[in-house]
C-alpha positions in Angstrom: 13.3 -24.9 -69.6 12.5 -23.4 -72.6 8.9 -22.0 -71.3 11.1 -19.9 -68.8 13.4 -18.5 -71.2 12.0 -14.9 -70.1 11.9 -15.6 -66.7 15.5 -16.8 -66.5 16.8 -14.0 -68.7 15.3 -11.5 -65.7 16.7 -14.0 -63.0 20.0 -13.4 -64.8 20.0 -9.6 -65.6 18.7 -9.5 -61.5 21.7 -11.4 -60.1 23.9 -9.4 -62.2 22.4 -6.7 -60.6 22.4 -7.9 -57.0 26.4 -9.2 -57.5 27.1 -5.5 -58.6 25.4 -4.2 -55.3 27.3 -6.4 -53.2 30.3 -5.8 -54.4 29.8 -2.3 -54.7 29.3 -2.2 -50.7 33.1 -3.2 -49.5 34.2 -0.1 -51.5 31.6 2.6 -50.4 32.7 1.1 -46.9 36.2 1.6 -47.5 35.3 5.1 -48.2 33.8 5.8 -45.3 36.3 4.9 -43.0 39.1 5.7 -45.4 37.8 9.7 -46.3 34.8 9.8 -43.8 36.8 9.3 -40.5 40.7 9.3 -41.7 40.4 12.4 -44.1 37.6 14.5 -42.3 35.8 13.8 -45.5 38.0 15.5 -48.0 37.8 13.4 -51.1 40.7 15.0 -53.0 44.4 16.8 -52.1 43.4 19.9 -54.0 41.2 21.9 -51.6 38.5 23.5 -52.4 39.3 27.3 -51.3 43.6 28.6 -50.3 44.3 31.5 -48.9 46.9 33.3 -50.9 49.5 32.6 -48.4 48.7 28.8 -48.4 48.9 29.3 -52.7 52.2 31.1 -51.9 53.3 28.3 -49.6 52.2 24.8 -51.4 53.1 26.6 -54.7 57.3 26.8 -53.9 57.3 22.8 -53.8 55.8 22.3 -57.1 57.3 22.5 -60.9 57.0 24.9 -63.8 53.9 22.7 -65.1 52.4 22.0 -61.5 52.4 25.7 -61.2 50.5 26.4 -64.6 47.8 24.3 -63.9 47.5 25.3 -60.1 46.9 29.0 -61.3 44.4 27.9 -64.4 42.4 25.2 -61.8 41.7 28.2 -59.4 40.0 31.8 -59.5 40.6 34.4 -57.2 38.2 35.3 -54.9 37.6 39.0 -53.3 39.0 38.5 -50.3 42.4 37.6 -51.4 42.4 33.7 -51.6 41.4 31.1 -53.9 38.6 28.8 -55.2 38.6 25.8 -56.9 37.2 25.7 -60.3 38.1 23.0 -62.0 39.2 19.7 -60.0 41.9 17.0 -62.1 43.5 14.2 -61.1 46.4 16.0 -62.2 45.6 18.8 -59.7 45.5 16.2 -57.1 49.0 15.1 -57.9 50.4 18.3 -57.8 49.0 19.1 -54.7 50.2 16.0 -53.0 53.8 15.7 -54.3 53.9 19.5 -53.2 52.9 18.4 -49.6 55.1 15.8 -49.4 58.2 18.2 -50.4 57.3 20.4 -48.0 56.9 18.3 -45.2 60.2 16.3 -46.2 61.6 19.6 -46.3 60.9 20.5 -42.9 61.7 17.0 -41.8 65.4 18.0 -43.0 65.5 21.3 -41.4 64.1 19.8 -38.1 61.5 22.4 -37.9 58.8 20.0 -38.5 57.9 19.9 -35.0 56.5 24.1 -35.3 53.7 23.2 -37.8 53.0 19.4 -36.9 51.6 18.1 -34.0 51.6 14.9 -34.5 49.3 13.7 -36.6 48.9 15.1 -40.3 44.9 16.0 -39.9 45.8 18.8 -37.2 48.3 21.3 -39.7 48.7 24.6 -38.1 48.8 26.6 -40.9 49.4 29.7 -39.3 52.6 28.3 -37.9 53.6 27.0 -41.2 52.9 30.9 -42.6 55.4 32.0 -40.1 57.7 29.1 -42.0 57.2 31.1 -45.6 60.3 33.6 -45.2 62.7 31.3 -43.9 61.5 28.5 -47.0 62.2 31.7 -49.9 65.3 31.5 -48.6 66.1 27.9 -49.2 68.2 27.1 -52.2 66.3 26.6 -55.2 68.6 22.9 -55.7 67.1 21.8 -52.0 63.8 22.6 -53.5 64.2 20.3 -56.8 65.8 17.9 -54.5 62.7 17.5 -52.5 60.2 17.4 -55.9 62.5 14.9 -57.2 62.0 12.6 -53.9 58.7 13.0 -54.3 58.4 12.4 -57.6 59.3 8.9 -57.0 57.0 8.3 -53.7 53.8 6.0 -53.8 50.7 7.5 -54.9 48.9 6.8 -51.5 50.9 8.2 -49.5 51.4 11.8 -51.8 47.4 11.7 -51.4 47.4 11.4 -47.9 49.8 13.9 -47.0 48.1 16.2 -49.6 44.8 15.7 -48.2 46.2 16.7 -44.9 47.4 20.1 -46.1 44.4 20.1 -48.4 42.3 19.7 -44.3 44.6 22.9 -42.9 43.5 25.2 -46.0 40.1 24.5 -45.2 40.5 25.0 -42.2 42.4 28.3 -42.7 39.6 29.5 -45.3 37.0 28.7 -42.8 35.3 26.0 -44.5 33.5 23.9 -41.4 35.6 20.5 -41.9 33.3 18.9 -39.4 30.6 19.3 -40.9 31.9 18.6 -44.2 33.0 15.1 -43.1 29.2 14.3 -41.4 27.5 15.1 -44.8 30.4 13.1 -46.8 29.3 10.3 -44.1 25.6 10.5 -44.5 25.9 10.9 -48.1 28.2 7.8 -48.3 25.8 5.8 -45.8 22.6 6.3 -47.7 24.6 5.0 -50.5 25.3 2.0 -48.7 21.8 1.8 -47.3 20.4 2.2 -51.1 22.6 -1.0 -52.4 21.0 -2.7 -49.8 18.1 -2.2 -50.8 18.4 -2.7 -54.1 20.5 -5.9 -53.4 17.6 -7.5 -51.1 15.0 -6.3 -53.6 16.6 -8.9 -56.6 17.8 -11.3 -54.1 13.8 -11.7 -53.0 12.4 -11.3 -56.9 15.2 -13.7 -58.0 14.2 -16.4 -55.1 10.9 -15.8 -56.1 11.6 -16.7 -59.7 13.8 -19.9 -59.4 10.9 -20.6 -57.3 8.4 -20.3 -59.5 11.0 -21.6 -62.5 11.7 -24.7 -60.3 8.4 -25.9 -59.4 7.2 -25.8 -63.0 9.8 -27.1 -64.3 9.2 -30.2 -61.9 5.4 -29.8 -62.6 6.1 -30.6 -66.6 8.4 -33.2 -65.8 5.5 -35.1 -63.5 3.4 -34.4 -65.8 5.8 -35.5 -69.5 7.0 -38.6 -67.3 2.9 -39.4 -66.3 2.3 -39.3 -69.8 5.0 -41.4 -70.8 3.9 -43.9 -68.2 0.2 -43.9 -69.1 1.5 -44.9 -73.0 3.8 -47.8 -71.4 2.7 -51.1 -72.7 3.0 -54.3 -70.2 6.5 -55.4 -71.8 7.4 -51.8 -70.7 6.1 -51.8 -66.9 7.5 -55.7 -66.8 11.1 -53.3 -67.3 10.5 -50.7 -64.5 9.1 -51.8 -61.1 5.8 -49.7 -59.8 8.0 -48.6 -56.5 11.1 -47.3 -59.1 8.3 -45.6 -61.5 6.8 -43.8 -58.0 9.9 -42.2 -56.9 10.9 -41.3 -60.3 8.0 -39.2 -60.3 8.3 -38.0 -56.9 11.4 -38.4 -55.1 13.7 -37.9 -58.3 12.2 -34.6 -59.8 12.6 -33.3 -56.6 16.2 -33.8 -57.0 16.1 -31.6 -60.0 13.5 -28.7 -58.5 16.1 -28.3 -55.6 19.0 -28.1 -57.9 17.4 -25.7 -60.0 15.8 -23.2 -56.9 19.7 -23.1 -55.8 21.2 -23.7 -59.1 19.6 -20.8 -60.9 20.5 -18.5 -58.1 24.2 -19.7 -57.6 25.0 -20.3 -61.4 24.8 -16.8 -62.3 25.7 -15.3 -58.9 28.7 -17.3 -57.4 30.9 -17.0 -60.6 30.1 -13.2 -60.8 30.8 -12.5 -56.9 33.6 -14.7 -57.6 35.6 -13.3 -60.1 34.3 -9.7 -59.3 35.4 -10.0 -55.9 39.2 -11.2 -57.4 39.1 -8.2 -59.6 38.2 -5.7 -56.6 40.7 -7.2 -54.2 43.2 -6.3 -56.7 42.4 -3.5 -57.0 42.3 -2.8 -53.1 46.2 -4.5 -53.0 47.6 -6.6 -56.0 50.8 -7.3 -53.8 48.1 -9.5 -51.6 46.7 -11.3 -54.4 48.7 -14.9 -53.5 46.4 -14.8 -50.4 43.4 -15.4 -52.7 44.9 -17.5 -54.4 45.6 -20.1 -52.0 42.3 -20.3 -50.3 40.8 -20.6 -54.0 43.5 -23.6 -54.5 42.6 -25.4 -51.3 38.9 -24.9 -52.1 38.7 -26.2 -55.3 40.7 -29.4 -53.5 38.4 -30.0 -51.0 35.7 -30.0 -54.0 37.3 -32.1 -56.0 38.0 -35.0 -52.9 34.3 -34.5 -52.0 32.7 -35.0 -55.6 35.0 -38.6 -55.4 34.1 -39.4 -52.6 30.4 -38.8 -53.1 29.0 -39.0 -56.3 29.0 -42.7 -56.4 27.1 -42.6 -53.1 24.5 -40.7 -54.7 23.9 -43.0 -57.3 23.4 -45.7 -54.1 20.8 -43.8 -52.3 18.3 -43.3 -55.4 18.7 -47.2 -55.7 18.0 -48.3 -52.3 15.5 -45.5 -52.2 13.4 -47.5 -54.5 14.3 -50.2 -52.8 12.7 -48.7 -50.0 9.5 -47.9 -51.7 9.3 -51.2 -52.9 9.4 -52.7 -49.8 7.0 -50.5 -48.2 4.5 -50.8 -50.7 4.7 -54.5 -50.2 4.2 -54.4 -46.9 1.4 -52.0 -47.0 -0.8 -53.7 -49.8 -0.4 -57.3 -48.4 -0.8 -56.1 -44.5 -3.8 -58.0 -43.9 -1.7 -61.4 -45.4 1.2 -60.3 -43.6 -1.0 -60.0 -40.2 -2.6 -63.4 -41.5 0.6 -65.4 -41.7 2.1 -63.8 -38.5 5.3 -62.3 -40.6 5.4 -59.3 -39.0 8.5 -59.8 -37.2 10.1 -60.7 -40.5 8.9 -57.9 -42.1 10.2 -55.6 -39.5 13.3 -56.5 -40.0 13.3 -57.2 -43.5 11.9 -53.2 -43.5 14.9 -52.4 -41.0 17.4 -53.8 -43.3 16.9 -52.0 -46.2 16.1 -48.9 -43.8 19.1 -48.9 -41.8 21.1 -49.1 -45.5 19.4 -46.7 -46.7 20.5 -44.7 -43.5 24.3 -45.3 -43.4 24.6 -44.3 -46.8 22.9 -41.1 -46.1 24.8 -40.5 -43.2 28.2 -41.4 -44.7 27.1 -38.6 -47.7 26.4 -36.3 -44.9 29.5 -36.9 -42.7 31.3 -36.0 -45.7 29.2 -32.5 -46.6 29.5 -31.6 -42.9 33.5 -31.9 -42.5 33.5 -28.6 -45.9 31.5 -26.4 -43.4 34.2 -26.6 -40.7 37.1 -26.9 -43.2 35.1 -23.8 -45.0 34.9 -21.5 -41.8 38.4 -22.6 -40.5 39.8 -21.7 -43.7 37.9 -18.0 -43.9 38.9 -17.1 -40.2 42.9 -18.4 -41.3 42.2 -15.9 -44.6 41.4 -13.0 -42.3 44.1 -13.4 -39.9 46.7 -13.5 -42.7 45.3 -10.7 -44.8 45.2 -8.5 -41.5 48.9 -9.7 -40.4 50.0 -9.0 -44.2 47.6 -5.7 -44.3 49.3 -4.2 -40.7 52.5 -4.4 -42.6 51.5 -2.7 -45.5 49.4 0.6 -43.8 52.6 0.7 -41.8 54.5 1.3 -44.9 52.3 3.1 -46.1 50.9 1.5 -48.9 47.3 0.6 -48.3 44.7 2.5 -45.6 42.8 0.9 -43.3 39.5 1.5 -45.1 41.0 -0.8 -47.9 42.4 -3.2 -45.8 38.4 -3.9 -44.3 37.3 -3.9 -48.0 40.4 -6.4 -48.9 39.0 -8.9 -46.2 35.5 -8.7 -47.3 36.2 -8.9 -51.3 38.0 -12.4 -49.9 35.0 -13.4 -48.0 33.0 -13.0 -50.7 35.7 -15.0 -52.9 35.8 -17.6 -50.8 31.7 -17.5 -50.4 31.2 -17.8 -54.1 33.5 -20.8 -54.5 31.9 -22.3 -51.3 28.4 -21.5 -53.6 30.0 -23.0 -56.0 30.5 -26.2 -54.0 27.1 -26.7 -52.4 26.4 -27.0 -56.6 28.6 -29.9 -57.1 26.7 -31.2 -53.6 23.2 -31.4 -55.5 24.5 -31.5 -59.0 25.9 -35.2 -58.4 22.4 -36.2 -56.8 20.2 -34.6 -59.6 22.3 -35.5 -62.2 21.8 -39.1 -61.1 18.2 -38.2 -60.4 17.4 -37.0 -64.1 19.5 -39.6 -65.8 16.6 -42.0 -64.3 14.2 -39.6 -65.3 15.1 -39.5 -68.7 15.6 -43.4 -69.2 11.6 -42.9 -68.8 11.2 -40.5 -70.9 13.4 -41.6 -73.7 12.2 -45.1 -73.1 10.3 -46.1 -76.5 6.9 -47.4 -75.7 6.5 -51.3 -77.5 3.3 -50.8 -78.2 1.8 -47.5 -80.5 -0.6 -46.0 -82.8 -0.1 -46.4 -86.9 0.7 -44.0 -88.3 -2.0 -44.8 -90.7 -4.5 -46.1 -88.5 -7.6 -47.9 -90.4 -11.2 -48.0 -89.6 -13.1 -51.2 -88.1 -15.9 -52.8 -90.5 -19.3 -51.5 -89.6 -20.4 -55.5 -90.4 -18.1 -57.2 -88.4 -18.8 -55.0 -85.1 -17.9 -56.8 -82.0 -16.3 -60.0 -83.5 -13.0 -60.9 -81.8 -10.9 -63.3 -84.7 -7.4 -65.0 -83.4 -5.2 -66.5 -86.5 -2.7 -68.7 -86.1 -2.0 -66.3 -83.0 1.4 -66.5 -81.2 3.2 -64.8 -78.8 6.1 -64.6 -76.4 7.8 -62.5 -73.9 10.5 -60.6 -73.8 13.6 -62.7 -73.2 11.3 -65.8 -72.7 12.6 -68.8 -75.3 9.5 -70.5 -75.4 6.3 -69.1 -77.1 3.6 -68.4 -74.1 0.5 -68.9 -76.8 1.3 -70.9 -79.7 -0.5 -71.5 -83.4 -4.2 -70.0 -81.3 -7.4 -69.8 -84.1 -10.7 -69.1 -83.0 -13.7 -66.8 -83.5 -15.6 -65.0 -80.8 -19.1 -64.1 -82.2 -20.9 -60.8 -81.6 -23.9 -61.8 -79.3 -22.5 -65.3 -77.9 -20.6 -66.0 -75.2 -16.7 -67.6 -75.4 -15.1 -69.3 -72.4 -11.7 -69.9 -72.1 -10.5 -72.4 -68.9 -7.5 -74.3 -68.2 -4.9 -74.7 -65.4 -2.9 -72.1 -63.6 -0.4 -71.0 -66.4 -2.5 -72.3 -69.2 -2.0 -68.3 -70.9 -5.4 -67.6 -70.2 -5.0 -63.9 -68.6 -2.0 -63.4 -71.7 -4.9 -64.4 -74.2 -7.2 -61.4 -73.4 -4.6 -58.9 -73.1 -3.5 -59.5 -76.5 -7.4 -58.3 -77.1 -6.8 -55.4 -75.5 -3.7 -54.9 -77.2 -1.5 -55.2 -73.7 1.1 -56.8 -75.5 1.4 -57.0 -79.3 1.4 -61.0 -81.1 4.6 -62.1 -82.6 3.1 -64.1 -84.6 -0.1 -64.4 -86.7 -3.2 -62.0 -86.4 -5.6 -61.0 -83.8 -8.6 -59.2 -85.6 -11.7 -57.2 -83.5 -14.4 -55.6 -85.7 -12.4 -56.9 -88.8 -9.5 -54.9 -88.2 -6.3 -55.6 -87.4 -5.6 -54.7 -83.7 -2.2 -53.6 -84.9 -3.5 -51.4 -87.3 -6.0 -49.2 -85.6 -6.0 -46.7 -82.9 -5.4 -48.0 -79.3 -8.4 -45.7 -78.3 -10.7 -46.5 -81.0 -9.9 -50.1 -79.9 -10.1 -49.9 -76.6 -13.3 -47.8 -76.6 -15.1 -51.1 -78.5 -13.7 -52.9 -75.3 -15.4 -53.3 -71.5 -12.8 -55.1 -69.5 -13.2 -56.4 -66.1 -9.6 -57.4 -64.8 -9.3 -60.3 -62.1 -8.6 -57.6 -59.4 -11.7 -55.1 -59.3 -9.7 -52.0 -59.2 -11.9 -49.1 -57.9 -11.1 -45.2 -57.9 -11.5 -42.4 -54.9 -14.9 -40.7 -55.1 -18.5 -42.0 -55.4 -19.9 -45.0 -56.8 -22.1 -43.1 -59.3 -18.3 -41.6 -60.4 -16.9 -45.3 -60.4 -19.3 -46.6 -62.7 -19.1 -43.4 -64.9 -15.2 -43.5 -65.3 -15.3 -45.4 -69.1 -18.1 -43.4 -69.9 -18.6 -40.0 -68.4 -22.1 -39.1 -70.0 -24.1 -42.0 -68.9 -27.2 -41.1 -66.7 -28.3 -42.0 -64.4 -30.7 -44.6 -65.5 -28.1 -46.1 -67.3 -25.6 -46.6 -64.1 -29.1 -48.0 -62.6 -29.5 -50.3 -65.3 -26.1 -51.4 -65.2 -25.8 -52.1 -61.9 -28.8 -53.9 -62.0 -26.7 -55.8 -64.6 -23.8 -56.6 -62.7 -26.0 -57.8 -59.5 -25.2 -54.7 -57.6 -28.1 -52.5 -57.0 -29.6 -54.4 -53.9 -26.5 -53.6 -52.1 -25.4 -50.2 -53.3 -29.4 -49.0 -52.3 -28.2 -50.3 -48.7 -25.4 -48.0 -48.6 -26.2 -44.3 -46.9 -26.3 -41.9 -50.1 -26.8 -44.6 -52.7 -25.1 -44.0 -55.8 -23.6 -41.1 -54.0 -21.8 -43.0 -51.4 -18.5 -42.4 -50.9 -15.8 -45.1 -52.1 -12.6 -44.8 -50.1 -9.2 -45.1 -51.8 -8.7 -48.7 -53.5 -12.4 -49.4 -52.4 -11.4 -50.5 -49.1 -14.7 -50.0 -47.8 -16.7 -52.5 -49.8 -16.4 -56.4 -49.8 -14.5 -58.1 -52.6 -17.7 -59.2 -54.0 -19.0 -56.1 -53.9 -16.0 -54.5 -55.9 -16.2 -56.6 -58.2 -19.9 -56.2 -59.2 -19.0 -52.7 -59.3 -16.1 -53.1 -61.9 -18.6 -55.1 -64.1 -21.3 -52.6 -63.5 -18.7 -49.7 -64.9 -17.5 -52.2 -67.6 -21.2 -52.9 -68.8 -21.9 -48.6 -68.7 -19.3 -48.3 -71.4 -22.2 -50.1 -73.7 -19.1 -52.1 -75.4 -18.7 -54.3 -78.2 -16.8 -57.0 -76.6 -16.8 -57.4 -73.0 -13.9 -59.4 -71.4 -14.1 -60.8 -68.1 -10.9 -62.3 -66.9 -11.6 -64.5 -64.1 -14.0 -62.0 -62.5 -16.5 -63.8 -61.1 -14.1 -65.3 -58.8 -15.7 -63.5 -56.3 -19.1 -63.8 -56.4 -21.6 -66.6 -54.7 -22.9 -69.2 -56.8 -26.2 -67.9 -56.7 -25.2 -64.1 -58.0 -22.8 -65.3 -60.6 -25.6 -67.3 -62.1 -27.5 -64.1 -62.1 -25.4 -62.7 -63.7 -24.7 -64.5 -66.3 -28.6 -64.7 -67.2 -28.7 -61.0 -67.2 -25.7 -61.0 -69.7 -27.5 -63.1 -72.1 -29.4 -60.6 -73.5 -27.3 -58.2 -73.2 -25.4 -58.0 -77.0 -22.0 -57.9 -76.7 -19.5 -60.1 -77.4 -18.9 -61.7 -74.3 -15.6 -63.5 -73.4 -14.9 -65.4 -69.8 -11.8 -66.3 -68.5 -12.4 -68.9 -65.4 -12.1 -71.5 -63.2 -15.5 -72.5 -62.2 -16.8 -75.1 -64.8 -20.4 -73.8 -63.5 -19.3 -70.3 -64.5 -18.6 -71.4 -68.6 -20.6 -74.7 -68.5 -23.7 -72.9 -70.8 -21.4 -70.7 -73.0 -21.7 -71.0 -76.4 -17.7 -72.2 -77.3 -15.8 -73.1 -74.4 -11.9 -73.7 -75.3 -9.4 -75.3 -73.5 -5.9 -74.3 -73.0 -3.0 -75.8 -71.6 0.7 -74.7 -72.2 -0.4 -71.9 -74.4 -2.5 -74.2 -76.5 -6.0 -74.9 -77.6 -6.4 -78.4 -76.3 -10.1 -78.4 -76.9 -12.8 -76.2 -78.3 -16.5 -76.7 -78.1 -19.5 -76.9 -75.7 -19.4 -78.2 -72.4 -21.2 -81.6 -73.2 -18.7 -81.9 -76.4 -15.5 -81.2 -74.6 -16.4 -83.7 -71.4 -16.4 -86.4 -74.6 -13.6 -84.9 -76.6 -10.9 -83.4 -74.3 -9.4 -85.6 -71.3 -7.9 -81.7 -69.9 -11.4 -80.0 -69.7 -13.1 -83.6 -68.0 -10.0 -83.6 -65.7 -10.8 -79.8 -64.5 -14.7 -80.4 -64.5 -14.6 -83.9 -62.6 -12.9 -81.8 -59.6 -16.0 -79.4 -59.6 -19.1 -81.1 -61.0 -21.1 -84.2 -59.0 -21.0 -87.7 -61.0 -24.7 -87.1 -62.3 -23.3 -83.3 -63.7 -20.6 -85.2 -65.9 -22.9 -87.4 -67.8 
C-alpha cells in the first residue's frame, strides 16, 4: 500500500468530503419544508421591517431588557415603522416569547378568534391593531403573568409562533411574503442541487481511485508472489501444489482487490455517515435517540451471527477451490490418456464431486448473505414506521416540525446504511483475510535454495568439468538417503552416461547439477566451484539442460530456440538446429523459423519438441549440457545422428537414459541402482564388471551386441 499513500490520503480527504455533503442534504431538506413551505420562508421571529403599531403591540408582552435590545436592533424608517438592523438570536427570543404572551393572552380573554383565523401564517394584523387599546388596559400583573408562561415554553414552539407574527408584519409593511418564500426555496434548492454535485463528483473520483489503488495493489502482489515462485527451489514446489500456486495468484488476490475497491470506499465513509448521522439525528430530536439505538443493537447482532456462521466457510471454499483447479488441470493435461483409457465417465463424476462441493458451500455462504438484505430492509421500513408514529406525537406537542421529522428518518437511513456498509466489510473481510493469509505463506515462505552472500568465481581452467564427492542427498521428510556416498568426474569434451532402473536417482542426480535441490552431504563441484557457493545464474548460464518433457513456449520457433540466449542469430539457431536433427522438418513447416508454435507446442510431434528443446539447449553455447532422458523420443536413426553431431561439439555432455544404444559409445557410462554407483566404466567394461548394467543391456542388445 505504501506506493498509494497519496492516493489514499485524497481517497480519504474525498469521502470526508462526500459524507459531509450527504449529510448536509437531510438538513437543507428540512429547511425547505420546515421555513420554505411552513414559514413562508421567514428564517427568523424578528421581522425584518414593523410598523410602529406592530412595535407598539409585540413590545407590551416583552421585559425591561427585551425592550432595550428591540429598540437598539431596529432604526426607524421615514414613514413611521421600523427596520431591522441588526439580527440576534436574542432578538429572536424576544420576539417569540412576546408572540406567545400575546397570543396566550388573547386565548384567556377569548378574543383570539378577532385576529386568528385559524392557522398562525394568516395574522390579521389590522384586527389585532384594533386589539391595542383594550391590551393598555390590561393589568400590568396579567402581562408578567403571560411573560412568565412563556418564559418557561419550548424553544420551537416560541419560534414558530414568533415567526407567525414576524409573517403578519411583513405582511403589514408590504414586504411580498410570497415571493420571499420562492427565492428562500430556490436559494435553498440550488443548495441542495450543489451538494449533489459535489457529493457525486468525489463519490466518482474516489471509485476511480480505489480502482486504480486496488488493481495495483493486486498487480504487485501477482507480480511479488511470481517472483517468489520463480526463486522456489523443487523442495519448495514439492510443498505447494501447481493448482494451489495458480489460484493464489489468481483467484486469491482477487479476493483482496475486491476488498480493497469496497474497503477503501466503506472504511472511511460508513464510520463517518455513521456516527455523523447519530450526531445529526440528535440534533433533529435527542428524545428519539433509543430508536437508533435499537436498530444499531440488532444490526451489530445480525453481524456478529453472520461472521460465525461464515467465516469458517470461507476458509472451505479457497480449499476446495484449489481442489477444483487441481482437478481440472488434471483432466485437461492428461485428456488424450483420459480419452485413451475410456475414464471419462469417471472423470465426470469425479469433476462433479468436487464441483457440486464446491457449490453447496457457496450456496450455504450465500443463503446466509441473502437472509441480512431482507432482515436489513425489514428492519429500515420497521425504523421508519416507529420514528413517524413516535414523530406524529411529538409535532403534535409541539416539539419537533415536520421538516425535522423527514430529516430524523433520513439521518436513521443513513445510520442504519453505514452499519449495513459496515457489514458487507465483514462479508469480504472473512474471504480476503483467508485469501491473503495464503498469499503471504507464499511470500513469507523462505526459499531452500539461494545465492551466497559471498558468491565465488568458477576457475577459468576447470571450465565445464562437472566433480561429485562423496555426494549425498535426501528429501525432505524421506528417512532414507535417495543418492548415497556418489564420486565421479564428468570431463569437459567427453561424454558421461548415467542408466539404471526406474528409481535408480538418475533424474535426482542431474538436478543436483543444476542446483534443483542442494546435497546434504559431500560436494558437487562445476567449473571448480562449489555449486553452493556461486551464483544460481552464473551457474546456470554454464548449464544447457534438456528436461525429459520438451517444454516449449507460445510464439515462433526462431523465439523457442532463442529463449536461453536472446542474441543468437540467426545462423546460430540454424546451426543448432542442424545440431539437434531438426532443420529438415522445421524447413517443412510454412514460415520456417517463423512458424508459429501454439501453447505447450501442441502442434508439433513429441519428437519434434524434443529436437527443438535440444536445439534451444545447444544455442545457449553451454559448458555442460545435460540431457535427462531426452532422446526418449527420437528414432533410432535420428538419435544416432545426434549423438555424432554432439561429438564434436565441446561441451561437457551428460546423458541420462534408458536405451543401452543411446550411452553404449560414451566415454564413462555409470550405473546406478538404489542411489548408488553400482558400476562405472565403458560399455564393454561394465557388460564384464557389473551384473546391473548386463542385466539392462541383455533386454536391449542381440546376443552378438553383448560379446
Amino acid at each position: 500500500m505504501k506506493p498509494f499513500a497519496a492516493m489514499l490520503l485524497a481517497a480519504v480527504v474525498l469521502l470526508f468530503a462526500q459524507a459531509m455533503c450527504d449529510l448536509n442534504l437531510p438538513n437543507l431538506l428540512s429547511d425547505i419544508v420546515n421555513v420554505g413551505i411552513q414559514q413562508n420562508g421567514i428564517e427568523r421571529a424578528a421581522p425584518g421591517q414593523i410598523s410602529a403599531g406592530g412595535m407598539a403591540l409585540i413590545t407590551k408582552f416583552m421585559t425591561g431588557e427585551q425592550k432595550r435590545l428591540t429598540y437598539e436592533s431596529y432604526t426607524a424608517a421615514h414613514d413611521g415603522g421600523y427596520i431591522l438592523n441588526a439580527d440576534t438570536e436574542a432578538l429572536d427570543s424576544a420576539f417569540g416569547s412576546a408572540a406567545y404572551a400575546l397570543m396566550n393572552t388573547l386565548r384567556e380573554m377569548e378574543d383570539s378568534r378577532h385576529g386568528m383565523s385559524g392557522q398562525q401564517a394568516e395574522l390579521d394584523m389590522s384586527r389585532m391593531h384594533q386589539l391595542l387599546p383594550m391590551l393598555e388596559m390590561i393589568p400590568q400583573s396579567v402581562v408578567d403573568g403571560a411573560i412568565e408562561q412563556a418564559a418557561r415554553m419550548d424553544g420551537l414552539m416560541l419560534n414558530q409562533v414568533g415567526i407567525a407574527f414576524a409573517n403578519g408584519f411583513l405582511t403589514e409593511a408590504g414586504v411580498d411574503v410570497r415571493s420571499m418564500q420562492t427565492a428562500y426555496i430556490i436559494r435553498v434548492g440550488l443548495n441542495m442541487l450543489l451538494l449533489a454535485l459535489l457529493g457525486g463528483a468525489a463519490t466518482i473520483t474516489v471509485s476511480l481511485i480505489s480502482s486504480r489503488v486496488a488493481a495495483g495493489v493486486a498487480r504487485d502482489l501477482r507480480a511479488d508472489i511470481f517472483e517468489k515462485v520463480e526463486s522456489f527451489s523443487n523442495a519448495e514446489f514439492d510443498r505447494f501444489s501447481t493448482a494451489s500456486l495458480i489460484t493464489r495468484s489468481t483467484n486469491d488476490v482477487t479476493q483482496i482487490q475486491m476488498l480493497l475497491m469496497f474497503g477503501i470506499r466503506m472504511v472511511c465513509y460508513a464510520p463517518i455517515m455513521a456516527v455523523g448521522g447519530i450526531i445529526m439525528a440528535v440534533g433533529k430530536s435527542a428524545a428519539m435517540s433509543w430508536i437508533i439505538a435499537v436498530a444499531v443493537l440488532a444490526i451489530l447482532c445480525v453481524i456478529l451471527i453472520v461472521f460465525v456462521v461464515a467465516l469458517p466457510k470461507f476458509k472451505l471454499i479457497q480449499k476446495l477451490t484449489d481442489k477444483l483447479n487441481l482437478v481440472s488441470r488434471e483432466n485437461l493435461t492428461g485428456m488424450m490418456v483420459i480419452r485413451a483409457l475410456g475414464t471419462r465417465e469417471h472423470e465426470k463424476r469425479r469433476f462433479d464431486g468436487v464441483n457440486r462441493e464446491v457449490t453447496d458451500v457457496n450456496r450455504f455462504v450465500n443463503r446466509v448473505m441473502v437472509t441480512m438484505m431482507p432482515f436489513m430492509m425489514l428492519l429500515m421500513n420497521g425504523v421508519c414506521v416507529l420514528i413517524v408514529w413516535v414523530g406524529a406525537g411529538r409535532i403534535d406537542a409541539a416539539a419537533m416540525q415536520v421538516g425535522d421529522l423527514m430529516a430524523y428518518i433520513q439521518y436513521a437511513m443513513q445510520v442504519i446504511m453505514s452499519f449495513l456498509m459496515i457489514a458487507m466489510m465483514f462479508i469480504f473481510l472473512p474471504r480476503a483475510a483467508v485469501s491473503a493469509d495464503r498469499i503471504a505463506e507464499v511470500l513469507e515462505t523462505e526459499a531452500g535454495i539461494s545465492d551466497p552472500g559471498a558468491p565465488r568465481g568458477f576457475d577459468p581452467k576447470q571450465r565445464g568439468r562437472v566433480e561429485f564427492k562423496n555426494v549425498s542427498f535426501r528429501y525432505g521428510g524421506a528417512e532414507d538417503d535417495a543418492l548415497h556416498d556418489i564420486t565421479f568426474t564428468a570431463a569437459p569434451g567427453g561424454t558421461t552416461a548415467i542408466i539404471g532402473p526406474t528409481g535408480a536417482g538418475k533424474s535426482t542426480l542431474v538436478n543436483l547439477i543444476m542446483r534443483f535441490y542442494d546435497v546434504t552431504g559431500g560436494e558437487l563441484l562445476v567449473g571448480g566451484a562449489d555449486v553452493r557457493e556461486v551464483r544460481q545464474k552464473d551457474l546456470r548460464e554454464r548449464i544447457g539442460y534438456v528436461p525429459q518433457k520438451g517444454v516449449l513456449m507460445t510464439g515462433t520457433v526462431a523465439s523457442n530456440l532463442r529463449y536461453g540466449n536472446r542474441a543468437a542469430s540467426d545462423a546460430e539457431i540454424a546451426a543448432a538446429a542442424g545440431t539437434a536433427q531438426a532443420e529438415e522438418f522445421i524447413s517443412e513447416m510454412p514460415e520456417g523459423f517463423e512458424s508459429l508454435i501454439s501453447q505447450g507446442g501442441a502442434n508439433v510431434s513429441g519428437g519434434q519438441k524434443q529436437r527443438l528443446s535440444i536445439a534451444r539447449a545447444l544455442v545457449r553455447q553451454p559448458d555442460v549440457l545435460i540431457f535427462d532422458d531426452s532422446f526418449s523420443a527420437l528414432d533410432f536413426k535420428t538419435d544416432a545422428a545426434l549423438r555424432r553431431a554432439l561429438k564434436g561439439h565441446g561441451s561437457t555432455v551428460i546423458i541420462v537414459a534408458q536405451r543401452v544404444n543411446t550411452i553404449m559409445n560414451a566415454d564413462q557410462i555409470i550405473v546406478l541402482e538404489h542411489g548408488r554407483i553400482v558400476g562405472m566404466g565403458t560399455h564393454k567394461r561394465l557388460l564384464k564388471t557389473c551384473p546391473q548394467y548386463y542385466e539392462i543391456a541383455s533386454t536391449q542388445l542381440s546376443g552378438e551386441e553383448l560379446e
